[in-house]
C-alpha positions as CSV (number, residue, x, y, z in Angstrom):
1,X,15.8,142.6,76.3
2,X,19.3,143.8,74.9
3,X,19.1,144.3,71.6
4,X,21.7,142.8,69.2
5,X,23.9,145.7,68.4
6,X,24.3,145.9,72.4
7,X,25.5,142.0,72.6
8,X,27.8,142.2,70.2
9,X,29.5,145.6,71.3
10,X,29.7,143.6,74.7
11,X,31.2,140.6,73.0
12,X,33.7,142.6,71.4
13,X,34.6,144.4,74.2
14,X,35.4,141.0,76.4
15,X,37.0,139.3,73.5
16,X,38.7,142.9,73.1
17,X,40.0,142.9,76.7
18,X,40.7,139.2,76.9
19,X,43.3,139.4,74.1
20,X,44.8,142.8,75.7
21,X,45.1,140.0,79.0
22,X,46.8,137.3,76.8
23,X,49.1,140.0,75.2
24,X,50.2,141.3,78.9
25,X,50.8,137.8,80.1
26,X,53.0,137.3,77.4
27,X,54.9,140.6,77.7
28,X,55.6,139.5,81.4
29,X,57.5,136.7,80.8
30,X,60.7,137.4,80.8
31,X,62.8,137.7,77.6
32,X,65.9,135.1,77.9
33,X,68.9,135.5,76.4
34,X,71.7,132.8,76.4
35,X,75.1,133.5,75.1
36,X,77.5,130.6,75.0
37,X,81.1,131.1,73.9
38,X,83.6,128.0,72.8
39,X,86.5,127.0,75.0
40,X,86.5,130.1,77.6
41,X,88.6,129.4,80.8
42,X,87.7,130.4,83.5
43,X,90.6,132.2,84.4
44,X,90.4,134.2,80.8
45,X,87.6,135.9,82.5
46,X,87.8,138.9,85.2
47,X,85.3,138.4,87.6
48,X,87.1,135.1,88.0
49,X,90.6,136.4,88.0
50,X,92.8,139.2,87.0
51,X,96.0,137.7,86.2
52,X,95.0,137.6,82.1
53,X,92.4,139.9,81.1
54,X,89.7,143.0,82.2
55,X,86.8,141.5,80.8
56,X,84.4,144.6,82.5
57,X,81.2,143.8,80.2
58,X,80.8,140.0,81.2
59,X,82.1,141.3,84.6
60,X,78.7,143.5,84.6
61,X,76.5,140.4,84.6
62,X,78.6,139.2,87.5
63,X,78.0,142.4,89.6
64,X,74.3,143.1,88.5
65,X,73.6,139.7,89.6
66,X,75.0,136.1,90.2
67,X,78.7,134.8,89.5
68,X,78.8,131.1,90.1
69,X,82.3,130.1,91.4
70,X,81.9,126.2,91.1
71,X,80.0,125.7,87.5
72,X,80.8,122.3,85.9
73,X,79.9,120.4,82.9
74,X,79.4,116.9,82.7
75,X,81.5,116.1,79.4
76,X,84.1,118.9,77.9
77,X,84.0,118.7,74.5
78,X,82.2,121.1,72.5
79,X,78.8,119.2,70.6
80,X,78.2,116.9,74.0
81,X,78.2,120.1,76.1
82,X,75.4,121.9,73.9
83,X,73.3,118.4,74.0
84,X,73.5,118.3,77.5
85,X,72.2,122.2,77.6
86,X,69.8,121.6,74.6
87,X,68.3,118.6,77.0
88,X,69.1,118.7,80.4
89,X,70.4,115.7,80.6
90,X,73.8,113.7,80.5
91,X,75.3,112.8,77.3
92,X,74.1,108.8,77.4
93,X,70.8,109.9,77.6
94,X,70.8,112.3,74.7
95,X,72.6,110.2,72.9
96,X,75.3,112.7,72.1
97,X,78.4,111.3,73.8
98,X,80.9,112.8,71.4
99,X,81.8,114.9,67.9
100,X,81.5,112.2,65.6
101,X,77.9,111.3,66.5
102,X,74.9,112.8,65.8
103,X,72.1,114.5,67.3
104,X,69.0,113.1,67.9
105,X,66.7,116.3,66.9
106,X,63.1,114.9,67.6
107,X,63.8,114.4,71.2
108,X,61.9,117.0,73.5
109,X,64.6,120.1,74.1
110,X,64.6,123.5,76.0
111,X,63.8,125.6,72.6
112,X,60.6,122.9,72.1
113,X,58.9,123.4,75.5
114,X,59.8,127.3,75.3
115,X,58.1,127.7,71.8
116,X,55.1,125.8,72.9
117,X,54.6,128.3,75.5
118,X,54.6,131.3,73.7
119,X,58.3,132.1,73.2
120,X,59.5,132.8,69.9
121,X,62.9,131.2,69.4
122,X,65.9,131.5,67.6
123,X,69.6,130.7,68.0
124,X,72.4,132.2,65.8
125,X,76.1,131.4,65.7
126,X,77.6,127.5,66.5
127,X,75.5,124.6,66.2
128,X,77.9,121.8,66.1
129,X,75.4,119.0,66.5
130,X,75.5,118.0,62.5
131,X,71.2,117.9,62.6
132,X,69.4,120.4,61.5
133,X,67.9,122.5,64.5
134,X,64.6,121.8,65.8
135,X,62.2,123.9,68.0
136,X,63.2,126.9,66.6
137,X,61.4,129.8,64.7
138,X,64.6,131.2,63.5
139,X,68.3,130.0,63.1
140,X,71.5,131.2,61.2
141,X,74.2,129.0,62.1
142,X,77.6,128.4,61.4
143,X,79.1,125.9,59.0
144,X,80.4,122.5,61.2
145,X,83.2,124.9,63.7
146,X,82.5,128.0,61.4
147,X,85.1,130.4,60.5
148,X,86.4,133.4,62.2
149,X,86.8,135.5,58.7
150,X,83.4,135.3,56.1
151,X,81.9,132.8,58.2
152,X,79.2,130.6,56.7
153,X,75.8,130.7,57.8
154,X,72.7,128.4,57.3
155,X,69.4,129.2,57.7
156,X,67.5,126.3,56.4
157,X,67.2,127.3,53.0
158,X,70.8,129.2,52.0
159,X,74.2,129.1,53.0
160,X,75.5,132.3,52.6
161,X,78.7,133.7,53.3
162,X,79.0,137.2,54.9
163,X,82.1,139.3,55.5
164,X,83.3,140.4,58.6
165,X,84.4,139.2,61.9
166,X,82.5,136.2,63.2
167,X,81.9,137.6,66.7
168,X,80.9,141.0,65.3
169,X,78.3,139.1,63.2
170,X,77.0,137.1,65.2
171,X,76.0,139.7,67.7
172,X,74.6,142.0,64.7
173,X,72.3,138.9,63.6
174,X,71.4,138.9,67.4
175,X,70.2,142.5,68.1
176,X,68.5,142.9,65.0
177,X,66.1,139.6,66.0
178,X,65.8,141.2,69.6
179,X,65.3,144.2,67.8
180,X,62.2,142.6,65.4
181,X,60.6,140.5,68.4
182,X,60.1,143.8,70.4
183,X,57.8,144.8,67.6
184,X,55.9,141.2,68.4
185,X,55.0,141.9,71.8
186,X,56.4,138.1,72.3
187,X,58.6,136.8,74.9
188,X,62.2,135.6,73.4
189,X,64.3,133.0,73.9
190,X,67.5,133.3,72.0
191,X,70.8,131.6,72.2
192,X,74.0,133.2,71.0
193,X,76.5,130.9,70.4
194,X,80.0,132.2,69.7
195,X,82.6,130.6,68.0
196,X,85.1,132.7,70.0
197,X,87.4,131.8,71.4
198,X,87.8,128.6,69.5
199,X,91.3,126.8,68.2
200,X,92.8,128.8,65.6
201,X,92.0,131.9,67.9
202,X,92.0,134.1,65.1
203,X,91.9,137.9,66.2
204,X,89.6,140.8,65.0
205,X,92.1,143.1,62.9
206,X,90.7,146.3,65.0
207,X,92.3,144.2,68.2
208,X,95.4,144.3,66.0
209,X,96.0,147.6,65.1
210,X,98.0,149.6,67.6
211,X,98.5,146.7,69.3
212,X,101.7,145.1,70.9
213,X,102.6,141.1,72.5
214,X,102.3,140.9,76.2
215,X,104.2,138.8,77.9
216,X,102.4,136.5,80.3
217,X,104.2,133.9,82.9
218,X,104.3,130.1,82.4
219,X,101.5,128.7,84.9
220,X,103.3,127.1,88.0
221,X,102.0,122.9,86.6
222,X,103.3,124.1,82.9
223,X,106.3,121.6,82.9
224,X,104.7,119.1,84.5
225,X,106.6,115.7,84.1
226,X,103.2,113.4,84.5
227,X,104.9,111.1,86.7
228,X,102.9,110.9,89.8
229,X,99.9,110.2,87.5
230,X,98.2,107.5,85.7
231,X,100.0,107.2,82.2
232,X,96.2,109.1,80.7
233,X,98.3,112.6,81.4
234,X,101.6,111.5,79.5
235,X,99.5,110.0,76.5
236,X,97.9,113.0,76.2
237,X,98.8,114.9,72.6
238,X,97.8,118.5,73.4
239,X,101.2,119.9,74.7
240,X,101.5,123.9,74.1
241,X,105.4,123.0,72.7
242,X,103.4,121.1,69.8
243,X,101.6,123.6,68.2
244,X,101.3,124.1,64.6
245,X,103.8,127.0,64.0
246,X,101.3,128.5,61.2
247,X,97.9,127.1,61.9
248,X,98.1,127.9,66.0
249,X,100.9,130.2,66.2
250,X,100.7,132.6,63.2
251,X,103.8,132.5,61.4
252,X,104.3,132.8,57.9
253,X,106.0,129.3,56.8
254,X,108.2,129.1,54.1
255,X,107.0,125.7,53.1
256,X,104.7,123.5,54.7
257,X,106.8,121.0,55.8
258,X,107.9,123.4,58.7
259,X,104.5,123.0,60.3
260,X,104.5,120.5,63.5
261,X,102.0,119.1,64.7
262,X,99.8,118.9,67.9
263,X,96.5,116.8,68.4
264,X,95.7,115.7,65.0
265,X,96.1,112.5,62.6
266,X,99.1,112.2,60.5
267,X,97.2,114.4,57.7
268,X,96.2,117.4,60.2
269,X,99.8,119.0,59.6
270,X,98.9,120.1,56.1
271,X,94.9,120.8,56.2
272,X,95.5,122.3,59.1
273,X,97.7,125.1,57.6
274,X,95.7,124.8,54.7
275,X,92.1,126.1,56.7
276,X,94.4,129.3,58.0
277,X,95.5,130.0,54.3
278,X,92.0,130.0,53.3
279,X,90.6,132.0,56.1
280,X,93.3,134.4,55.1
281,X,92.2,134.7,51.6
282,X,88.7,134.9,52.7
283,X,89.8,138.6,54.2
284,X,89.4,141.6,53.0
285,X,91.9,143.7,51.4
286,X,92.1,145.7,54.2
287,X,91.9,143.1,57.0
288,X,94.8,141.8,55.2
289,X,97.1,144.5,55.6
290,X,96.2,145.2,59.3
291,X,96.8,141.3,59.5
292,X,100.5,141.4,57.9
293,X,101.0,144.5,59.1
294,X,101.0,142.5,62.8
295,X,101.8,139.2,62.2
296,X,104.4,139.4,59.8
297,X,106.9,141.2,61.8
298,X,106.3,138.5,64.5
299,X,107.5,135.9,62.4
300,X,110.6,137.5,60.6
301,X,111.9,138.0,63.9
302,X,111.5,134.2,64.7
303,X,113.4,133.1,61.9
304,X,115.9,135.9,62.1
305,X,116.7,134.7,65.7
306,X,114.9,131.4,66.5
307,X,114.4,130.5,70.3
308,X,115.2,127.2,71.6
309,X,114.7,124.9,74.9
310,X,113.0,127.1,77.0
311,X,112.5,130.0,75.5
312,X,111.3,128.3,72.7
313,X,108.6,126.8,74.6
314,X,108.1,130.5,76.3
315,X,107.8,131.7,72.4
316,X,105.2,129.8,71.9
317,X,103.2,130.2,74.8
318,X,103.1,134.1,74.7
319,X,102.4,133.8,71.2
320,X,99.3,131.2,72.1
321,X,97.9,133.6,75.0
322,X,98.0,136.9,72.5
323,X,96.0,135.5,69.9
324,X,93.9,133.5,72.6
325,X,93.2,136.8,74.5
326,X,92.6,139.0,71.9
327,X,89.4,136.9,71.2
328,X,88.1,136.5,74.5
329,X,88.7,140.6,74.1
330,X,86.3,140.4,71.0
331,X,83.8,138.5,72.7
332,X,83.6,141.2,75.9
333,X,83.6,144.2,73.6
334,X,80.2,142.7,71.8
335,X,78.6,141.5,75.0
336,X,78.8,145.2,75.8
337,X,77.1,146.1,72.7
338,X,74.3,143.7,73.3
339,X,74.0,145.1,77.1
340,X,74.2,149.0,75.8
341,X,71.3,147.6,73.3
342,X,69.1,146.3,75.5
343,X,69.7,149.3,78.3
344,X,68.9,152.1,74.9
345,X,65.9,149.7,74.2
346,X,64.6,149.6,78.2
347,X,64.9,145.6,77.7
348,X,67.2,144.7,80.2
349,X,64.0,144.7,83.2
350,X,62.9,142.0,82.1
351,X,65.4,139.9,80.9
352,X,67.4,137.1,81.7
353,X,70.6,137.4,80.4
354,X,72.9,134.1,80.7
355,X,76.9,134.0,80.1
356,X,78.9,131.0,80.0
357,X,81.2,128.9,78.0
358,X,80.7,125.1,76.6
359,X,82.9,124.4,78.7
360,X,86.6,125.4,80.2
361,X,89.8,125.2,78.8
362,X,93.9,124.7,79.8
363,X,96.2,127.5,79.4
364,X,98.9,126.8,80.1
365,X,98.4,124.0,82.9
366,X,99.9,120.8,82.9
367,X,101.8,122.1,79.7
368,X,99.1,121.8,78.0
369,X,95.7,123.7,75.8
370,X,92.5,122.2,74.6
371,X,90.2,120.6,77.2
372,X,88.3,117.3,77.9
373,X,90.3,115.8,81.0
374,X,88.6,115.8,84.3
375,X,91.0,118.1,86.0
376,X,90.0,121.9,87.1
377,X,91.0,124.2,84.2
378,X,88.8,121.3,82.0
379,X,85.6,121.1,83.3
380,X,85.4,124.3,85.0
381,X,82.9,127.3,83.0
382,X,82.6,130.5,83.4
383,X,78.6,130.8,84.7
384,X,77.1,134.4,85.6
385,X,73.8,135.7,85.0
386,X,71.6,138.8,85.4
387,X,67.6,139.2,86.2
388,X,67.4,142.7,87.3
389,X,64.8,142.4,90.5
390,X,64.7,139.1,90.5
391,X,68.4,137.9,90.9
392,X,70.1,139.6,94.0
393,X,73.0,142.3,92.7
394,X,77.0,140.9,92.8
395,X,75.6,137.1,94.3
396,X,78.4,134.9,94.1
397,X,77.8,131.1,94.8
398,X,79.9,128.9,96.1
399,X,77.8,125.7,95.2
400,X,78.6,122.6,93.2
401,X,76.7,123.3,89.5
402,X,76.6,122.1,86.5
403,X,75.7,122.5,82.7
404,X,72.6,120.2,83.2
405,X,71.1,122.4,85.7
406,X,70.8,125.2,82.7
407,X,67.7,124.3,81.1
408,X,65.9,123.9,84.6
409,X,66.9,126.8,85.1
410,X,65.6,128.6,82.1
411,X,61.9,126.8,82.2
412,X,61.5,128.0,85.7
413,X,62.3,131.2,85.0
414,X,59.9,131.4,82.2
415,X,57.3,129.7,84.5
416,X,57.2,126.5,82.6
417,X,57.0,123.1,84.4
418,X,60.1,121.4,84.2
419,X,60.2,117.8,83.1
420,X,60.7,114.8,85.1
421,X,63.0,113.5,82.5
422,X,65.5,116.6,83.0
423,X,68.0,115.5,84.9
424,X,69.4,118.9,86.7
425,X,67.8,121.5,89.5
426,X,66.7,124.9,88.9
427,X,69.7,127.5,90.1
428,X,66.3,130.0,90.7
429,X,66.9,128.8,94.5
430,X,70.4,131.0,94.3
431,X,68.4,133.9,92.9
432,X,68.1,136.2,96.4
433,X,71.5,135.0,97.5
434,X,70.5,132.0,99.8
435,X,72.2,128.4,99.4
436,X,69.7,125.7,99.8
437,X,70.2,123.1,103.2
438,X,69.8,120.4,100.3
439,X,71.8,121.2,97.7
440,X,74.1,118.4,95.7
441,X,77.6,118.0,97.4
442,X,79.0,115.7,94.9
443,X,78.9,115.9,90.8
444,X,79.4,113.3,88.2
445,X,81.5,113.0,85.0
446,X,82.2,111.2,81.7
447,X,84.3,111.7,78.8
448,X,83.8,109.1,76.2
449,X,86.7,109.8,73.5
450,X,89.3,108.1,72.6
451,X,92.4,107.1,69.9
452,X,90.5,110.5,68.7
453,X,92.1,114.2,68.8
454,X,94.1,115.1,71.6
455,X,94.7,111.4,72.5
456,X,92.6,111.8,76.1
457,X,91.1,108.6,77.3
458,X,88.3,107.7,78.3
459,X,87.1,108.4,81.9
460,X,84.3,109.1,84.4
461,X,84.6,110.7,88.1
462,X,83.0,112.2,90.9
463,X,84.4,115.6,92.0
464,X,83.1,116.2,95.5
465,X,84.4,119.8,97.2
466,X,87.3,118.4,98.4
467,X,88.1,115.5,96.5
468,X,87.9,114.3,93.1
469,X,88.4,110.5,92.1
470,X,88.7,109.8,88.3
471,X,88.7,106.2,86.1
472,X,90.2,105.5,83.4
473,X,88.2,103.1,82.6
474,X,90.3,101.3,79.3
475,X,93.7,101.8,81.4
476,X,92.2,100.3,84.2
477,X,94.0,103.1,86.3
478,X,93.0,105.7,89.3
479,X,93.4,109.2,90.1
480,X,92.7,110.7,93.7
481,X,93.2,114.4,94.3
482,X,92.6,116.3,97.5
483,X,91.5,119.9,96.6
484,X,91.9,121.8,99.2
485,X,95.7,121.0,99.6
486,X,96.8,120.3,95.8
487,X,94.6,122.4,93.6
488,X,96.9,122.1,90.9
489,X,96.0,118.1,90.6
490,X,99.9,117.3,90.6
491,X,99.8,114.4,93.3
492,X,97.7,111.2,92.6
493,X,97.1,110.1,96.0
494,X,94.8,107.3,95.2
495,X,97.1,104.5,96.3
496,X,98.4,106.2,99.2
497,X,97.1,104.2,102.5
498,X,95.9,107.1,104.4
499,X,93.2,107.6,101.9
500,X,92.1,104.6,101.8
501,X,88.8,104.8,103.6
502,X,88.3,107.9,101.4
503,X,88.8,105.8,98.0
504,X,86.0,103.4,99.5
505,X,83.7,106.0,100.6
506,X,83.8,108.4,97.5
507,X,83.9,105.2,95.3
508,X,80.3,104.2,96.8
509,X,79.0,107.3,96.1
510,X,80.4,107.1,92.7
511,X,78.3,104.0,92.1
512,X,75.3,106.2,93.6
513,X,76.0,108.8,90.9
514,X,75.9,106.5,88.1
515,X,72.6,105.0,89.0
516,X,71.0,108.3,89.9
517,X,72.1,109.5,86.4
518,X,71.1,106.1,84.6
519,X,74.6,106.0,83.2
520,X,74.5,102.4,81.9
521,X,78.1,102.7,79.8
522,X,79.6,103.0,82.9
523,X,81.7,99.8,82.9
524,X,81.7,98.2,86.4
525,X,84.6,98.5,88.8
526,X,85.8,97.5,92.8
């Protein structure tokens, strides 16, 4: 017989070894990180292209693993974009179809199913879905759009201001929780949302200092007349020759009745200058002075000599894709913190790191900035990630993806049964370099705003490789653009007779789209 002091020293040593199995099962699940940014084209991003910007620490992601060439969301506009990641599923399923609604927290969501499995979660930086988060352990986030200077933060019990420079915060409040969840021995899941490089592209001062415009060419669509379009283009109020000359552009009004106005109501001209003066006087003394000392020489020489026509509209372009730049600069230089951080902290094995943007964003194109159309520079995002040893170095996919095939993507990876309900596919299968044989050819698309900012109406599409066919669905109106030979979307070619059989045959699987997706507010059509 085994005495009693002999049991238990067994029973501790299995419940002993047992917990030390537990604790390494954890450990090897992968840590996943998720950094979104607001409004980031495509093009504003090296990997992509190098007519605008070096962006070399987002390109590192790229060439330590997979760039995805064709990423697409399914509605651009900033809250519906982080529903659809939050869910995996289109915007009239989660309910969140535009900014003015609100989202519907006690549905089942990526952080819920991560947590439940052992992950502790957190998210820091822009919410933008007016509920209070659910599924997370942790959250400090940002104040409706949140500010660039002293943002505001909520954590669920204070708001509380903190100066600084919202990108560089953000990424403190991020390492320091990667930092405290090493201690844990827990896998993490944290999203870090920027607010970068959001409308009123406001620059860090140490981007200003020593620093000089560049002059950067009009885009070859830029004064594009609408005419071989539906009337949705011309309606449109989000022309770069419209924008606020203080709010957008930076210049020092002498009253505000000099501000114009671009994409608002008829009371947007003065609040609008009103939120830059305050984010001014949020500064610091000494952000101030780098401010002025940069800005302020930029508009005396517009009033001493003020462009017009073209050079006008030149003016404000360059002055747009300075301040523009400059932030996507800031959001670079602190992804390269947060990579150098997890490289000092031997965390970057086992971790999936994921870049991308809620969606893309016009520069220039069609004349105009801001996003939500169905065209290219719109619904196009920036999508690379990194999984060292798991994801194949400098993959690049060719692919049709989109935004709802994040969250699959995530539970796989962290082993976790994805849900029936999720209406995307795991990108895992591009992980070693290999396309799939039965991969989606064709995506789906719906914008539901209208009489709202920017003026866009509503529409839904399907964007195939080749084609794209869009509705305007309240205009009754038809847009048909073949890819391959006008990339720039200038000619509608929908009523063209030698595309006929093509309108019929991508309209069909239009229709197949919508029921595969369960999109019932998609109003009927021949």
């Amino acid at each position: 017989m085994f005495s009693r002091a002999f049991i238990a020293v067994l029973a501790f040593l299995f419940i002993s070894c047992n917990t030390k199995t537990v604790i390494s099962e954890e450990r090897q699940k992968p840590n996943i990180i998720f950094i979104m940014t607001d409004d980031h084209a495509k093009k504003a991003m090296s990997a992509y292209s190098h007519d605008l910007i070096n962006t070399s620490n987002l390109d590192k992601i790229a060439k330590e693993g997979i760039q995805f060439n064709n990423a697409f969301v399914t509605n651009s506009l900033c809250g519906p974009s982080r529903a659809v990641f939050l869910t995996g599923k289109y915007s009239h399923i989660n309910g969140f179809r535009a900014n003015f609604d609100t989202f519907n927290g006690d549905q089942p969501t990526l952080p819920k199913y991560l947590k439940s499995a052992g992950y502790y979660t957190a998210i820091v930086g822009k919410w933008h879905l007016v509920s209070i988060p659910q599924g997370f352990d942790e959250y400090s986030i940002m104040i409706d759009q949140g500010e660039y200077y002293s943002p505001r933060f909520f954590n669920g019990r204070d708001t509380v201001s903190i100066k600084g420079y919202a990108t560089d915060i953000i990424t403190d409040k991020a390492i320091k929780i990667i930092g405290e969840q090493k201690k844990s021995g827990k896998p993490l899941f944290l999203m870090i949302h920027q607010k970068a490089p959001h409308r009123d592209w406001m620059p860090n001062v140490s981007d200003l200092e020593n620093s000089e415009e560049k002059y950067y060419l009009l885009p070859e669509t830029f004064f594009d007349d609408y005419k071989n379009r539906t009337k949705a283009a011309a309606i449109a109020d989000m022309r770069i020759e419209d924008m606020f000359l203080g709010y957008d552009l930076k210049l020092y009004l002498k009253n505000s009745k000099e501000e114009t106005n671009s994409g608002g109501d008829k009371n947007s001209t003065k609040n609008s200058y009103n939120w830059l003066l305050k984010e001014y006087e949020s500064m610091t003394a000494v952000q101030k002075a780098i401010w002025d000392k940069y800005y302020k020489p930029i508009s005396d020489a517009y009033y001493i000599n003020k462009p017009i026509g073209d050079e006008l509209v030149k003016w404000k372009y360059n002055r747009f894709m300075n301040d523009y730049l400059k932030t996507v600069k800031s959001v670079d230089d602190n992804v390269g913190r947060l990579l150098e951080y997890l490289d000092k902290n031997e965390l970057s094995e086992n971790t999936l790191i994921i870049y991308t943007s809620d969606q893309g964003f016009f520069l220039g194109e069609h004349g105009w900035f801001d996003k939500r159309f169905m065209y290219e520079p719109s619904i196009t995002m920036p999508l690379v990630m990194r999984y060292p040893g798991k994801i194949k170095k400098n993959t690049k996919i060719d692919e049709l993806v989109q935004n709802i095939d994040l969250a699959p993507t995530i539970l796989k990876t962290a082993g976790i049964e994805i849900p029936k309900e999720m209406q995307g596919n795991s990108l895992d299968v591009f992980f070693r370099g290999r396309s799939p044989e039965n991969w989606k050819e064709k995506i789906y698309y719906h914008f539901y705003e209208s009489n709202a900012w920017h003026q866009v109406q509503k529409h839904f599409g399907i964007r195939t490789k080749r084609y794209k066919l869009i509705y305007f669905y309240d205009l009754k109106d038809w847009e048909l653009y073949d890819l391959d030979n006008d990339p720039g979307e200038i000619n509608n070619i929908y009523k063209k007779p030698e595309f006929k059989k093509v309108v019929s045959h991508l309209k069909e699987e239009l229709k197949s789209l919508i029921a595969k997706y369960k999109d019932s507010s998609a109003v009927n059509f021949n």
